[in-house]
mmCIF file of the N, C-alpha and C atoms, coordinates in Angstrom:
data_MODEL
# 
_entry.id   MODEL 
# 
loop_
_atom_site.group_PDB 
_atom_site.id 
_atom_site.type_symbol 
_atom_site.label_atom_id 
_atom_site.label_alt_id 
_atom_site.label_comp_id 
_atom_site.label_asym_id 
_atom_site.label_entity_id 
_atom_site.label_seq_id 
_atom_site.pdbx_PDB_ins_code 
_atom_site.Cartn_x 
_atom_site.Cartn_y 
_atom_site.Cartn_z 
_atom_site.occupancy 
_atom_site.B_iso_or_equiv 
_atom_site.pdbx_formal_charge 
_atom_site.auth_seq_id 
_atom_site.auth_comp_id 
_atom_site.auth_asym_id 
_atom_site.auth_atom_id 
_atom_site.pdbx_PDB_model_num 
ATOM 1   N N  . UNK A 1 1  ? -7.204  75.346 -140.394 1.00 0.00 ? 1  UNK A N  1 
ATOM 2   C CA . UNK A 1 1  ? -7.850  75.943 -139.270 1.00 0.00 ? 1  UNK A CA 1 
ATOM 3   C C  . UNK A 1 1  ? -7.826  74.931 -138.123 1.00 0.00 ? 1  UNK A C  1 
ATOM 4   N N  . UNK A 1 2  ? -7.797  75.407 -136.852 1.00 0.00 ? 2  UNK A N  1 
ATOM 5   C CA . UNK A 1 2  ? -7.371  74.476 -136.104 1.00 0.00 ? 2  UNK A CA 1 
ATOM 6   C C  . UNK A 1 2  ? -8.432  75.349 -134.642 1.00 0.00 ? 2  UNK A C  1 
ATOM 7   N N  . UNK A 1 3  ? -8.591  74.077 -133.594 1.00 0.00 ? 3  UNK A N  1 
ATOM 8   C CA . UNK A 1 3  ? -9.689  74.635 -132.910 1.00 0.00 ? 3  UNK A CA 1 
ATOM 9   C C  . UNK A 1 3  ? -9.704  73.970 -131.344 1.00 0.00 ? 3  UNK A C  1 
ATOM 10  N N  . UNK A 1 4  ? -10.300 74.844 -130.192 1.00 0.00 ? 4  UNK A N  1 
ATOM 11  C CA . UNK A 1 4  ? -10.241 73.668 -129.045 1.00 0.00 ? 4  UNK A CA 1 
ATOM 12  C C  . UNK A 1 4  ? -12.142 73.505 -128.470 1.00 0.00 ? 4  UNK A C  1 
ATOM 13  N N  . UNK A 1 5  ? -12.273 73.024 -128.601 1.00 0.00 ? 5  UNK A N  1 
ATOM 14  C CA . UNK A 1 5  ? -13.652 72.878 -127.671 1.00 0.00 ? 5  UNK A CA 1 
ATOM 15  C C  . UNK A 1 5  ? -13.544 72.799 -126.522 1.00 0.00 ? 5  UNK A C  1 
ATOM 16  N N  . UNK A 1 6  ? -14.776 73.357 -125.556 1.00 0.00 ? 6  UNK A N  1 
ATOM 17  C CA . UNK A 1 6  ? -15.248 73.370 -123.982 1.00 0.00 ? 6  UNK A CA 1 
ATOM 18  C C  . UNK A 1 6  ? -14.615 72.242 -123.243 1.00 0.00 ? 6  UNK A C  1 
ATOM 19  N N  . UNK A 1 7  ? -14.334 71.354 -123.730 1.00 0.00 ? 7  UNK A N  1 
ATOM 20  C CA . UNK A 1 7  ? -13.487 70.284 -123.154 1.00 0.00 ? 7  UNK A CA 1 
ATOM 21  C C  . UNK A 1 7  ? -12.409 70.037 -123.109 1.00 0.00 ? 7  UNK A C  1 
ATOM 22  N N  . UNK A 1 8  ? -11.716 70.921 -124.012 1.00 0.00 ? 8  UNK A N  1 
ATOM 23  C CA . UNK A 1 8  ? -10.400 70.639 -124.450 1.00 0.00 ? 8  UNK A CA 1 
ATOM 24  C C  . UNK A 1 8  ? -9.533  69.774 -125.479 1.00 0.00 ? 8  UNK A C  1 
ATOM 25  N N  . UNK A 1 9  ? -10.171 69.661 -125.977 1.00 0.00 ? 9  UNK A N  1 
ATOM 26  C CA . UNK A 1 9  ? -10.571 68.491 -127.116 1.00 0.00 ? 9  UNK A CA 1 
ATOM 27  C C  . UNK A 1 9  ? -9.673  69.278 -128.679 1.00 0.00 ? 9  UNK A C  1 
ATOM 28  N N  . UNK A 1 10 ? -8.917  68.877 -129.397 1.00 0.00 ? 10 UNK A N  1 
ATOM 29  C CA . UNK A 1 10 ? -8.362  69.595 -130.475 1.00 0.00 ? 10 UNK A CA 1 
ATOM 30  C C  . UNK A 1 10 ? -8.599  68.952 -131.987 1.00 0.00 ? 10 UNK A C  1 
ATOM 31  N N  . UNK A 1 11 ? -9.264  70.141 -132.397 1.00 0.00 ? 11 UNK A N  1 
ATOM 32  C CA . UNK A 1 11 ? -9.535  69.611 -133.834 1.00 0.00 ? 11 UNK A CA 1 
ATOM 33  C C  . UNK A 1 11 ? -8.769  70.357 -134.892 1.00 0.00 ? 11 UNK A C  1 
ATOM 34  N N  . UNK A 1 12 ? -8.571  69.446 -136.199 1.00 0.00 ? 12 UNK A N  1 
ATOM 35  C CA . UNK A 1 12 ? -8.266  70.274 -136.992 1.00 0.00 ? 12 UNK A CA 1 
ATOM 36  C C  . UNK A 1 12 ? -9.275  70.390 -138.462 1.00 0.00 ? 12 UNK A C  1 
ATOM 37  N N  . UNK A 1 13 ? -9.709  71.068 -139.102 1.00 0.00 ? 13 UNK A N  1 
ATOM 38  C CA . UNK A 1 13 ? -10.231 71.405 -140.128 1.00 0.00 ? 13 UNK A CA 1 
ATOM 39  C C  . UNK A 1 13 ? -9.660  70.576 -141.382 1.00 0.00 ? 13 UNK A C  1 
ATOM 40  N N  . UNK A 1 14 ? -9.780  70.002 -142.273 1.00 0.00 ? 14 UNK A N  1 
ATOM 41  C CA . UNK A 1 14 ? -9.765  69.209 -143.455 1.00 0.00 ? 14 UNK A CA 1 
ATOM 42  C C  . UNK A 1 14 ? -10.145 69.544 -144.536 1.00 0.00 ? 14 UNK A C  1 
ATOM 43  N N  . UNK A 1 15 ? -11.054 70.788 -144.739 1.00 0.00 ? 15 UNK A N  1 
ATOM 44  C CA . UNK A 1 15 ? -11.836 71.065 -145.739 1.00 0.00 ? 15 UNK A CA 1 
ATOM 45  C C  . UNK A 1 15 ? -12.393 69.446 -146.576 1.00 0.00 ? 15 UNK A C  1 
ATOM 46  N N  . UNK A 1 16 ? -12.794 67.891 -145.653 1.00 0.00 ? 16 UNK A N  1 
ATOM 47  C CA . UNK A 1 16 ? -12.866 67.133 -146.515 1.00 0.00 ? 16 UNK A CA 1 
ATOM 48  C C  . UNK A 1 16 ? -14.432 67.222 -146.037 1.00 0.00 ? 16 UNK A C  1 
ATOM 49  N N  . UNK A 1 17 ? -14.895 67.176 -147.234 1.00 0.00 ? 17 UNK A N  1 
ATOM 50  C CA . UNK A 1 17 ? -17.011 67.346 -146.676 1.00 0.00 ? 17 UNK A CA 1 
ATOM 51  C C  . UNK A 1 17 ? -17.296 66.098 -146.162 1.00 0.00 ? 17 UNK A C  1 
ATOM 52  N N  . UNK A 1 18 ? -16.720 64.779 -146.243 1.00 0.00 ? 18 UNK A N  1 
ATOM 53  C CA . UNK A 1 18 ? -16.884 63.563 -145.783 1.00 0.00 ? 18 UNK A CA 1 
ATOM 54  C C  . UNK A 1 18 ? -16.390 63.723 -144.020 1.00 0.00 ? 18 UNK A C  1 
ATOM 55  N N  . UNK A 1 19 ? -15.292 64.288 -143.732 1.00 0.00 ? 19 UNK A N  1 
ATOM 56  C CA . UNK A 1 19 ? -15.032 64.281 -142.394 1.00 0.00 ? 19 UNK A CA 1 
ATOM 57  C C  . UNK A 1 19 ? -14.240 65.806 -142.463 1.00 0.00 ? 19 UNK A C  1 
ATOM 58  N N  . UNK A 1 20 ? -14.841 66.567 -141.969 1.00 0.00 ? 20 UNK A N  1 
ATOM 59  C CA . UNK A 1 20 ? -14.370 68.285 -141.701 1.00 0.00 ? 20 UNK A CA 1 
ATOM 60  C C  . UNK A 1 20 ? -13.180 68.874 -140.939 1.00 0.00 ? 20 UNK A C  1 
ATOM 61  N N  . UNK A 1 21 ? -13.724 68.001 -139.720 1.00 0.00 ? 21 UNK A N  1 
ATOM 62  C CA . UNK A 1 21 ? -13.269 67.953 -138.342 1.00 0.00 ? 21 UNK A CA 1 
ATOM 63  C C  . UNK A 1 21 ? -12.117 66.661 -138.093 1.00 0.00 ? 21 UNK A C  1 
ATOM 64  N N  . UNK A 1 22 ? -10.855 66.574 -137.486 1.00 0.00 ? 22 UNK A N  1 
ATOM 65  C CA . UNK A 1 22 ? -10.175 65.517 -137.028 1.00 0.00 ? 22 UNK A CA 1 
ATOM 66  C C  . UNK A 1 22 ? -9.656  66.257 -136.168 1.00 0.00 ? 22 UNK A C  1 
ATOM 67  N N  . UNK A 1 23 ? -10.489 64.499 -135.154 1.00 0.00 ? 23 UNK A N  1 
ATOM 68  C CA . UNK A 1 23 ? -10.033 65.113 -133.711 1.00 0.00 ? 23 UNK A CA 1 
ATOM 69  C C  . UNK A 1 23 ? -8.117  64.560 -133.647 1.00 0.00 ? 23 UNK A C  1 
ATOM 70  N N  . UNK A 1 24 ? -7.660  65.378 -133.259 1.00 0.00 ? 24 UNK A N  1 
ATOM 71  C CA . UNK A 1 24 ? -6.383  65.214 -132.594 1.00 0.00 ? 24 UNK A CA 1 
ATOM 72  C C  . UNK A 1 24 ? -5.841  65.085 -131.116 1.00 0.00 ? 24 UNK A C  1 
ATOM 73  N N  . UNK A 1 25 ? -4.897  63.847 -131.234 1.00 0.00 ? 25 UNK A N  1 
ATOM 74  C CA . UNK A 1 25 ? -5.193  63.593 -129.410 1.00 0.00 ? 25 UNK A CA 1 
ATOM 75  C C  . UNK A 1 25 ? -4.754  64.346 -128.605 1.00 0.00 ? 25 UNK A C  1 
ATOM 76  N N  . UNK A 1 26 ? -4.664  64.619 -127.474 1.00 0.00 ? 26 UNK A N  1 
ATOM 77  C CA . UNK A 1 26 ? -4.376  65.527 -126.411 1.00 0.00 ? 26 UNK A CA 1 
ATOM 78  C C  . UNK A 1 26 ? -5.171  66.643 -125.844 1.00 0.00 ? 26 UNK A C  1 
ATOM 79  N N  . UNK A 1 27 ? -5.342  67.453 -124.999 1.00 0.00 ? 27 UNK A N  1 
ATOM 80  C CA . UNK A 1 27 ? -5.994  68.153 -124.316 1.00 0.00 ? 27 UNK A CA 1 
ATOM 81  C C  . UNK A 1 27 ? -5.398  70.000 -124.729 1.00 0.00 ? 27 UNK A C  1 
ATOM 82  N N  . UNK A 1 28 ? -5.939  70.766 -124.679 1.00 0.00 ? 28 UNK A N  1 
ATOM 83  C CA . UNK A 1 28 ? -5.247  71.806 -124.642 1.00 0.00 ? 28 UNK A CA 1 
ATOM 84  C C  . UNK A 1 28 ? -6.532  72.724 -124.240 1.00 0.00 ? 28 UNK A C  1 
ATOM 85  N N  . UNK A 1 29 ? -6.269  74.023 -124.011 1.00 0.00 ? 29 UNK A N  1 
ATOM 86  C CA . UNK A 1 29 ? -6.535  75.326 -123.537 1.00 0.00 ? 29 UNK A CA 1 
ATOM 87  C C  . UNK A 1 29 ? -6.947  76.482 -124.665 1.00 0.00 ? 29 UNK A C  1 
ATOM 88  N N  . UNK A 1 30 ? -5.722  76.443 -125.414 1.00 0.00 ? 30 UNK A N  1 
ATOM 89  C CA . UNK A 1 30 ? -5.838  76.723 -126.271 1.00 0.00 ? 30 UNK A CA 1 
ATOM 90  C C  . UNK A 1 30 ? -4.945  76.926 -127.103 1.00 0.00 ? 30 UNK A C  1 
ATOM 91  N N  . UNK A 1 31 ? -4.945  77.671 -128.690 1.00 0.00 ? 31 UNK A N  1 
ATOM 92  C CA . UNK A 1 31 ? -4.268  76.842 -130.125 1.00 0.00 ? 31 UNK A CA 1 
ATOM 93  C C  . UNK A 1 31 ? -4.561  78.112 -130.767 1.00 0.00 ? 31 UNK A C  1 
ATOM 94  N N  . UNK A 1 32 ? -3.107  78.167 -131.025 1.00 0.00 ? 32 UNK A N  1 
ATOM 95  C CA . UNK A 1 32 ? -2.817  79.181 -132.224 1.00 0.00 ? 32 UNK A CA 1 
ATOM 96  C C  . UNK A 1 32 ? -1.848  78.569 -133.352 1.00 0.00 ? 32 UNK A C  1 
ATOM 97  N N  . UNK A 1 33 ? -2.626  79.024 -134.613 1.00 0.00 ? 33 UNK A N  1 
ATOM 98  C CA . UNK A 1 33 ? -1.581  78.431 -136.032 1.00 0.00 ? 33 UNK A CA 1 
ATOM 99  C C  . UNK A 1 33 ? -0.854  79.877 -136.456 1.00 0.00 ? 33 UNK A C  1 
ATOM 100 N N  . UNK A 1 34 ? 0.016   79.560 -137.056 1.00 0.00 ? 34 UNK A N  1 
ATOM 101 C CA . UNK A 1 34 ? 0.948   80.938 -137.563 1.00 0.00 ? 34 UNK A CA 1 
ATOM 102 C C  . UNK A 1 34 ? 0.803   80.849 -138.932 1.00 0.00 ? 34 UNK A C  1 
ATOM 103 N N  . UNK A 1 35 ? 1.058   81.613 -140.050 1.00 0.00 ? 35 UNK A N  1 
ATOM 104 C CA . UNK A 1 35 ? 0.830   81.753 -141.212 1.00 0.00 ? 35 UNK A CA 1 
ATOM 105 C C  . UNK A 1 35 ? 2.262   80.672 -141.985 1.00 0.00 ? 35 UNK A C  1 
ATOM 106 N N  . UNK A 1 36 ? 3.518   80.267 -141.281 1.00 0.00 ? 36 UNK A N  1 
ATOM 107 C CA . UNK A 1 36 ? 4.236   79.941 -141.872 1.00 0.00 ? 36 UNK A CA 1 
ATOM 108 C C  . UNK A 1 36 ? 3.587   78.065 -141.488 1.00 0.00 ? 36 UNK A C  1 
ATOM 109 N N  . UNK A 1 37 ? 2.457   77.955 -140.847 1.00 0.00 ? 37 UNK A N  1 
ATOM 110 C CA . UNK A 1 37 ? 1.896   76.477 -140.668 1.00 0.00 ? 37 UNK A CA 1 
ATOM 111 C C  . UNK A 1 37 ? 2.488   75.847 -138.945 1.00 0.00 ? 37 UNK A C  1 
ATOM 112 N N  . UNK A 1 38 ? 2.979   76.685 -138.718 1.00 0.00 ? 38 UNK A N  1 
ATOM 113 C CA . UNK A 1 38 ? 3.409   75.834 -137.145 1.00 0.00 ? 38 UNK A CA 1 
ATOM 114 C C  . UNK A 1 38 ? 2.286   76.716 -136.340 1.00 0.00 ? 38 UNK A C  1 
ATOM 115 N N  . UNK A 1 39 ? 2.034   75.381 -135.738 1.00 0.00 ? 39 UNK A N  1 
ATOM 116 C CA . UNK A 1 39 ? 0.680   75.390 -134.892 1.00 0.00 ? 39 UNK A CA 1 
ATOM 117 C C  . UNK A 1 39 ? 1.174   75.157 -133.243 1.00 0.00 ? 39 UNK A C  1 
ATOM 118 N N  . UNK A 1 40 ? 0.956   76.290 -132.297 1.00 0.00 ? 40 UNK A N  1 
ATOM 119 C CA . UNK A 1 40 ? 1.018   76.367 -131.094 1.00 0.00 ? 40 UNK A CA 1 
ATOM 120 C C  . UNK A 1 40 ? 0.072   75.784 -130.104 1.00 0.00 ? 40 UNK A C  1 
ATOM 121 N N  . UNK A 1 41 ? 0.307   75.438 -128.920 1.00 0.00 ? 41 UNK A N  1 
ATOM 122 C CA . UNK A 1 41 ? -0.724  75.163 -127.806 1.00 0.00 ? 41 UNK A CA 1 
ATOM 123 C C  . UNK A 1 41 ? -0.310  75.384 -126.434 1.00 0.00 ? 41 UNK A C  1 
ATOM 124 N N  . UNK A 1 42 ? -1.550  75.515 -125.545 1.00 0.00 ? 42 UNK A N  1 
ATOM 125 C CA . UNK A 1 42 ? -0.979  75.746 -124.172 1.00 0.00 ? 42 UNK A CA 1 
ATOM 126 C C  . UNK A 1 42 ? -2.055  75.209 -123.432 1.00 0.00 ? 42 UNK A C  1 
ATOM 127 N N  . UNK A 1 43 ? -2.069  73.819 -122.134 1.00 0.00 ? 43 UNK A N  1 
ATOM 128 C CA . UNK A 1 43 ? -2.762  73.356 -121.828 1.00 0.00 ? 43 UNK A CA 1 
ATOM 129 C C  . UNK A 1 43 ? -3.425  73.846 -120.662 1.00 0.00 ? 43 UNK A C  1 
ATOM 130 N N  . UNK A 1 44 ? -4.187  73.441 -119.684 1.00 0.00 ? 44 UNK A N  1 
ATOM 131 C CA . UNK A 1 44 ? -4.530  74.070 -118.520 1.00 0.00 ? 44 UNK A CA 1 
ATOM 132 C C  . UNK A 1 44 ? -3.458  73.881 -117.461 1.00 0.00 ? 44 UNK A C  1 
ATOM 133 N N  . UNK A 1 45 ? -2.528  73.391 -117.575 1.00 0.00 ? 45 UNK A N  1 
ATOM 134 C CA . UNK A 1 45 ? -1.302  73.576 -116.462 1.00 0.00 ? 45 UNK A CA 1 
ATOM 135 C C  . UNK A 1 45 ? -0.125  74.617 -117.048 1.00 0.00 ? 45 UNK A C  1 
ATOM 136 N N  . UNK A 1 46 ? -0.569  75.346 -118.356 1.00 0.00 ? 46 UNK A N  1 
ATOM 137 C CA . UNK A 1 46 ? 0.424   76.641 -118.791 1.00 0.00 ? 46 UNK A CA 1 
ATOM 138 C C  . UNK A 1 46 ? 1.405   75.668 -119.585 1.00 0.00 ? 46 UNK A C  1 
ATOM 139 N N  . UNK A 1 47 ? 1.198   74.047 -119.754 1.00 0.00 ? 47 UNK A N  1 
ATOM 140 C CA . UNK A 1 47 ? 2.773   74.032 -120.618 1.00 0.00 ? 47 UNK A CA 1 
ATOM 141 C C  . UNK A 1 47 ? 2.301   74.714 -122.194 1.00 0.00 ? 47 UNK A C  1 
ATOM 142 N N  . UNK A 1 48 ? 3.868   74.551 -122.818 1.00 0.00 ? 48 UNK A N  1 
ATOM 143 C CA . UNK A 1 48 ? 3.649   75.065 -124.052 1.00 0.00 ? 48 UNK A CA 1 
ATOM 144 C C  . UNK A 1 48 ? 4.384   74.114 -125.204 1.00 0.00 ? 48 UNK A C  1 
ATOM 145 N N  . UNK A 1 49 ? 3.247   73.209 -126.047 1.00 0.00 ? 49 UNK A N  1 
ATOM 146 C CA . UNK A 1 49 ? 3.230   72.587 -127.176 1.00 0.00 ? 49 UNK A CA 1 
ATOM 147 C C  . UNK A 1 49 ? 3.548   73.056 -128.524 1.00 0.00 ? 49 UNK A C  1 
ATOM 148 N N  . UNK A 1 50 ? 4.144   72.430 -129.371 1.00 0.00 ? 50 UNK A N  1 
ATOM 149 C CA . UNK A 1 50 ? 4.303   72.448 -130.865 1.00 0.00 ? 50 UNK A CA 1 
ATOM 150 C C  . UNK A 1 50 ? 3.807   71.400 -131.211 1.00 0.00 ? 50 UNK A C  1 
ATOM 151 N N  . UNK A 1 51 ? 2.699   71.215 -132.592 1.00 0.00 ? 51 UNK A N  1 
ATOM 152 C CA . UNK A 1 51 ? 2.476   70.837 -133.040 1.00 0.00 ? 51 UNK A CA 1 
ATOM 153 C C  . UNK A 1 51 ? 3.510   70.038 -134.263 1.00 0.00 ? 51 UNK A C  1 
ATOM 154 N N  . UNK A 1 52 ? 3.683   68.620 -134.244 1.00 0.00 ? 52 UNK A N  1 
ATOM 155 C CA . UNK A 1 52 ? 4.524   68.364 -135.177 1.00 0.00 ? 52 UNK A CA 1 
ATOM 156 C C  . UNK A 1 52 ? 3.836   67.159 -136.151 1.00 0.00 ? 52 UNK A C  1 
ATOM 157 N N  . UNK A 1 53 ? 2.759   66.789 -136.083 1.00 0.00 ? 53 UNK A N  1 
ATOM 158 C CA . UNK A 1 53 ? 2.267   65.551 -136.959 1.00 0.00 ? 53 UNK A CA 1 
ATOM 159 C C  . UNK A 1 53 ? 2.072   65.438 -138.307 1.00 0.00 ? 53 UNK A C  1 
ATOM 160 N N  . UNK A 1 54 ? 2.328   66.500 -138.575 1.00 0.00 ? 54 UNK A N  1 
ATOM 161 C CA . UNK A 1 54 ? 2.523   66.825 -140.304 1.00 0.00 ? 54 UNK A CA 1 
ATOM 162 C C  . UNK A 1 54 ? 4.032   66.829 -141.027 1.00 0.00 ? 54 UNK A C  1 
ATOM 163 N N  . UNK A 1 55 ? 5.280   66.554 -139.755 1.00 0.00 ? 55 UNK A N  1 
ATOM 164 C CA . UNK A 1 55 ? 6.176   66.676 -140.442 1.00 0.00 ? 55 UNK A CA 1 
ATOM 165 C C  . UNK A 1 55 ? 6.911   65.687 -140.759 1.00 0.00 ? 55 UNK A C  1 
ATOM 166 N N  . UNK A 1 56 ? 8.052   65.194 -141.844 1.00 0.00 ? 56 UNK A N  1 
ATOM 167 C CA . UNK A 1 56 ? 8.169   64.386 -142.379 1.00 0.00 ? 56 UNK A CA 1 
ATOM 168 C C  . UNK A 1 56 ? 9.331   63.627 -141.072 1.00 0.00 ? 56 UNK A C  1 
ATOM 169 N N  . UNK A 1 57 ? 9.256   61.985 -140.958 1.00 0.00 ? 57 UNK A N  1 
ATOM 170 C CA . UNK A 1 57 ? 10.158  61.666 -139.959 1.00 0.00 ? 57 UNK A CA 1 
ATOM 171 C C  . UNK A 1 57 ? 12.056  61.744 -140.349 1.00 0.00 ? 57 UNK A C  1 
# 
């Protein structure tokens, strides 16, 4: 699950009860995940992000 707060601020969900929430850096607008795991964004100037920090280098 993935999320933006009033600030713009991006978190993602962990299900870890020690830390739930990790903030992730950058700003966005807002954030959509797709069922196949690629996670979208679009900031307040309209660009449009992919999420890639989960993938292998």
């Amino acid at each position: 699950m993935w999320g933006v707060n009033s600030s713009g601020g991006i978190y993602r969900y962990t299900n870890n009860d020690a830390n739930p929430w990790v903030n992730i850096p950058g700003s966005l607008s807002d954030i959509g995940a797709a069922a196949d795991g690629t996670v979208w964004g679009v900031n307040s100037n309209g660009g449009i992000y992919r999420y890639t920090g989960d993938q292998p280098s």
